[in-house]
LOPA-866926 format. One record per residue: x, y, z of N, C-alpha, C in turn. Coordinates in steps of 0.001 Angstrom, whole numbers, plus 500000, padded with zeros to 6 digits. Each point is the difference from the previous one (the first is absolute). Layout:
BEGIN
ATOM/X/Y/Z/X/Y/Z/X/Y/Z
...
# end
This chain:
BEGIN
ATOM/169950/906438/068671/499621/499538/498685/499944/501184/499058
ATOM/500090/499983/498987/500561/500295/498532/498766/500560/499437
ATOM/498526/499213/500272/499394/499982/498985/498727/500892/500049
ATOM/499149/500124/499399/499125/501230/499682/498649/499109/500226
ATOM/499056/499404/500967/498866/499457/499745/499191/500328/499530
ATOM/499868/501559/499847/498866/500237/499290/500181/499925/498361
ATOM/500868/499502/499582/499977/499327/498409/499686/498513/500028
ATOM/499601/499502/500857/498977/498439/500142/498476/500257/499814
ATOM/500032/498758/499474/498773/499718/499473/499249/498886/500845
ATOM/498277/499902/500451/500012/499047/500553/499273/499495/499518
ATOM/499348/498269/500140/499389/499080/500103/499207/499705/501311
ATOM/498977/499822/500326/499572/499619/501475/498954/498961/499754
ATOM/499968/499130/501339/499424/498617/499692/498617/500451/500947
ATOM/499298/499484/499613/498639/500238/501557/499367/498698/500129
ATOM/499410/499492/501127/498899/499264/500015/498739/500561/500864
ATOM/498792/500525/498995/498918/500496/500066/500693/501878/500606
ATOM/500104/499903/501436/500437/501853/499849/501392/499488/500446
ATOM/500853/499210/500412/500862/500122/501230/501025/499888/498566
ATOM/501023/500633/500092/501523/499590/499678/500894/499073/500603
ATOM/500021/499410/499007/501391/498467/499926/501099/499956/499711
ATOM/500244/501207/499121/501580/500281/499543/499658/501208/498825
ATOM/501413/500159/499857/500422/500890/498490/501079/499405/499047
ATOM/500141/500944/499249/501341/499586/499143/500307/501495/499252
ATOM/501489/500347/500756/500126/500820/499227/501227/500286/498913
ATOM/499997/500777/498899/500758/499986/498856/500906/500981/499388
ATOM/500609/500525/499603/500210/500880/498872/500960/499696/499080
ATOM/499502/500122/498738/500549/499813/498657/499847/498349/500066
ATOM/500912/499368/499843/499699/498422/499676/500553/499366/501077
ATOM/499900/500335/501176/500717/499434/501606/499135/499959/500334
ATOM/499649/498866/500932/499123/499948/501212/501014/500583/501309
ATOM/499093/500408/500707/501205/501007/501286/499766/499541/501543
ATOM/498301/499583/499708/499924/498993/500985/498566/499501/499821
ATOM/499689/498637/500832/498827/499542/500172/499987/499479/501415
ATOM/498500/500631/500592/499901/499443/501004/498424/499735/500347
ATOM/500047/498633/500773/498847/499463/500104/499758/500057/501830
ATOM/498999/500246/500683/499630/500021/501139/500070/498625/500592
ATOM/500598/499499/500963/500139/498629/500522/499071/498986/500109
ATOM/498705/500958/500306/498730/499179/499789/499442/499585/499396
ATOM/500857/500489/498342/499045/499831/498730/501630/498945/499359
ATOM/500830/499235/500611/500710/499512/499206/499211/498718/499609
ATOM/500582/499515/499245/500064/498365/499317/498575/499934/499512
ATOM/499444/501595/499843/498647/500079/499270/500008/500525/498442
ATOM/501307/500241/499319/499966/499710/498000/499841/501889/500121
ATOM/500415/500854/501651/499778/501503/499433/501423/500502/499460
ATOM/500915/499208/500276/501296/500599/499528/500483/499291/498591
ATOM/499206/499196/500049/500084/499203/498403/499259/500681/498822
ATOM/498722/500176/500772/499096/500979/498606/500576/501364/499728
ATOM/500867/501210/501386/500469/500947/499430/501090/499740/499135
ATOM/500965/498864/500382/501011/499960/498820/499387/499868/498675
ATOM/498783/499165/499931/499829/499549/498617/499610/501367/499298
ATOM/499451/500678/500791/498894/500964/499634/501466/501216/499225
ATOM/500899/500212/500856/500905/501004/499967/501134/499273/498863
ATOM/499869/499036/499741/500742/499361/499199/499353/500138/498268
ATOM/498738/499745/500163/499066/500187/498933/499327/501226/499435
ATOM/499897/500814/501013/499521/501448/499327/500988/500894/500141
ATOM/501155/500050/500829/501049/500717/499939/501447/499628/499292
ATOM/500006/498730/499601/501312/499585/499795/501364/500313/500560
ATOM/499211/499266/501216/501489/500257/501160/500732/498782/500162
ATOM/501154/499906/499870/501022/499324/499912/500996/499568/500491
ATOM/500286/501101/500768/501257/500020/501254/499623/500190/501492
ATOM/500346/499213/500446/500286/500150/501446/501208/500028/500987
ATOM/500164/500575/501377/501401/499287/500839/499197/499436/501309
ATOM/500865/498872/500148/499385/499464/501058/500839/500100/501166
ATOM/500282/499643/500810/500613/499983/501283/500654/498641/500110
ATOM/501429/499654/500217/500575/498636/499760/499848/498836/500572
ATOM/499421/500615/501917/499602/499346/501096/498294/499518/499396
ATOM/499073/500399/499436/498338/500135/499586/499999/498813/499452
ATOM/500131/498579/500616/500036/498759/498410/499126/500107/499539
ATOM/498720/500390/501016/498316/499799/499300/499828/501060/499515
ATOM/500219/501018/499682/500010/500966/498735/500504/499879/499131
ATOM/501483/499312/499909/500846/499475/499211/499439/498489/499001
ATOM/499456/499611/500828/498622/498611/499404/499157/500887/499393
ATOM/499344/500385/500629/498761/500673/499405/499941/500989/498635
ATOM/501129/500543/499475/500285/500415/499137/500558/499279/498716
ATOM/500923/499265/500832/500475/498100/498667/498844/499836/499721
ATOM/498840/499824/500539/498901/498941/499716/498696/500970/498692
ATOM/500446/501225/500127/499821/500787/498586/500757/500750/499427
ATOM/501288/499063/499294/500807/499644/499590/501233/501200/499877
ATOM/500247/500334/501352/500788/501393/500062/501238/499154/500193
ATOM/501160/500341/499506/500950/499110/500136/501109/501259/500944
ATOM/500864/499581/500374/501572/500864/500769/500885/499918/498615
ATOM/500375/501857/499637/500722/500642/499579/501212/500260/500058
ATOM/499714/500223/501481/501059/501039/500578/499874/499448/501696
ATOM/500962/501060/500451/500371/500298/501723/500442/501164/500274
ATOM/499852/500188/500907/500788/501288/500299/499436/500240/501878
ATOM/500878/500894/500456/499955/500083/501055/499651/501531/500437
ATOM/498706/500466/500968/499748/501369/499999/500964/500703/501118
ATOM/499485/501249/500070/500520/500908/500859/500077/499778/501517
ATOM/498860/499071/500680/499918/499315/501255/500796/498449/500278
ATOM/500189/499430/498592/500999/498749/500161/499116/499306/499797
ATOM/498629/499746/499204/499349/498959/500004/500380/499514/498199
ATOM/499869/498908/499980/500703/498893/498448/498377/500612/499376
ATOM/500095/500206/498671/498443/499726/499294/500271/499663/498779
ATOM/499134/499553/500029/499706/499056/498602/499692/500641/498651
ATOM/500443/500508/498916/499529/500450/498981/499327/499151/499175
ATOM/498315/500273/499969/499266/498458/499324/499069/501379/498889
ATOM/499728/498648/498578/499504/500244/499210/499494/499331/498939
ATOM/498717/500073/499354/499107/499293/499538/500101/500233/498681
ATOM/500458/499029/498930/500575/500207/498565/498781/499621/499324
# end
């Protein structure tokens, strides 16, 4: 990989001390979000988008072409498909973004 992590920015979710996920960013991309398995279908990967959507004005994402439920989960705050393109390992991704 290409990329420099330490120019990300993060978000982190907690309930009381334990961590549930993050979200991390730079410039107006989300780069990734991830939620701990135990804490799914509990609104922690929904509140960092909103949160990172609202105080950061982040906009873009890529998703993975195989991911439908990331691919849902992003339609459903209203990120629409841009683009495609195919990376350096052969996986399809999705160029999505929130107008």
């Amino acid at each position: 990989m290409d990329f420099d992590f330490k120019k990300l920015e993060f978000l982190f979710a907690y309930e009381k001390d334990e961590l549930t996920g993050f979200l991390g960013f730079h410039q107006e991309e989300i780069q990734m979000l991830f939620i701990h398995p135990s804490f799914f279908n509990r609104d922690f990967g929904s509140q960092l988008l909103k949160k990172a959507m609202q105080d950061f004005k982040l906009n873009k994402i890529e998703v993975n072409f195989d991911n439908k439920k990331a691919l849902k989960f992003y339609q459903k705050f209203g990120f629409q498909i841009v683009g495609e393109y195919q990376d350096d390992f052969g996986f399809k991704l999705l160029k999505m973004q929130k107008s």
